[in-house]
N, C-alpha and C positions, 0 to 999 in steps of 0.2 A: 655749610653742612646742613644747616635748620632746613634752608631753603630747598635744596635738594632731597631729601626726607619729605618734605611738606611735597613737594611738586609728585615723587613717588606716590605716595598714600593717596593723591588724588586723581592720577593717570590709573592707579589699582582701581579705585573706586569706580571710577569712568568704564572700566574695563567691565566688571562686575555688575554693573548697570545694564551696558551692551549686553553681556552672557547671559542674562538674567532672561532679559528681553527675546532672546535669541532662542529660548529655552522656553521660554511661551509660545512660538511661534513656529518651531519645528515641529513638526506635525507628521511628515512625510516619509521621515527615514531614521531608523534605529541609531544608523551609525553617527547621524548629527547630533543627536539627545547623548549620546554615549561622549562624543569630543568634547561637547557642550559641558558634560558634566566635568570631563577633566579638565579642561579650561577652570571653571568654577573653583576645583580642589587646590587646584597650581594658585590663582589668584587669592586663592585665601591664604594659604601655605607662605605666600610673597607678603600678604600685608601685616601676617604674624610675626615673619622675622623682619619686615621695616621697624614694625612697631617693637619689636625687640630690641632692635640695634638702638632704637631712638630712645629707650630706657636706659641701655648701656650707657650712652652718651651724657644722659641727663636732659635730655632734652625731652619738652612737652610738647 
């Protein structure tokens, strides 16, 4: 379970990096800043309840 939690928190992270990037570099069109941004909210949203479930658990 560690392991799978740990591998999540770091594919989110990877992801949030890409988004970030993605979100620097959109320049051109409204509607990519705008998915950009929901991407962003959803990947934070996802690493708040990894990291929630991972409290439940007891795990660090």
């Amino acid at each position: 379970m560690q392991g799978a939690i740990n591998s999540l928190v770091e594919k989110i992270a990877d992801l949030q990096e890409q988004a970030f990037n993605l979100e620097a570099s959109a320049s051109d069109a409204e509607a990519n800043r705008e998915a950009i941004k929901l991407l962003l909210e959803r990947l934070k949203f996802m690493r708040q309840t990894v990291s929630k479930r991972k409290l439940e658990f007891g795990e660090n």
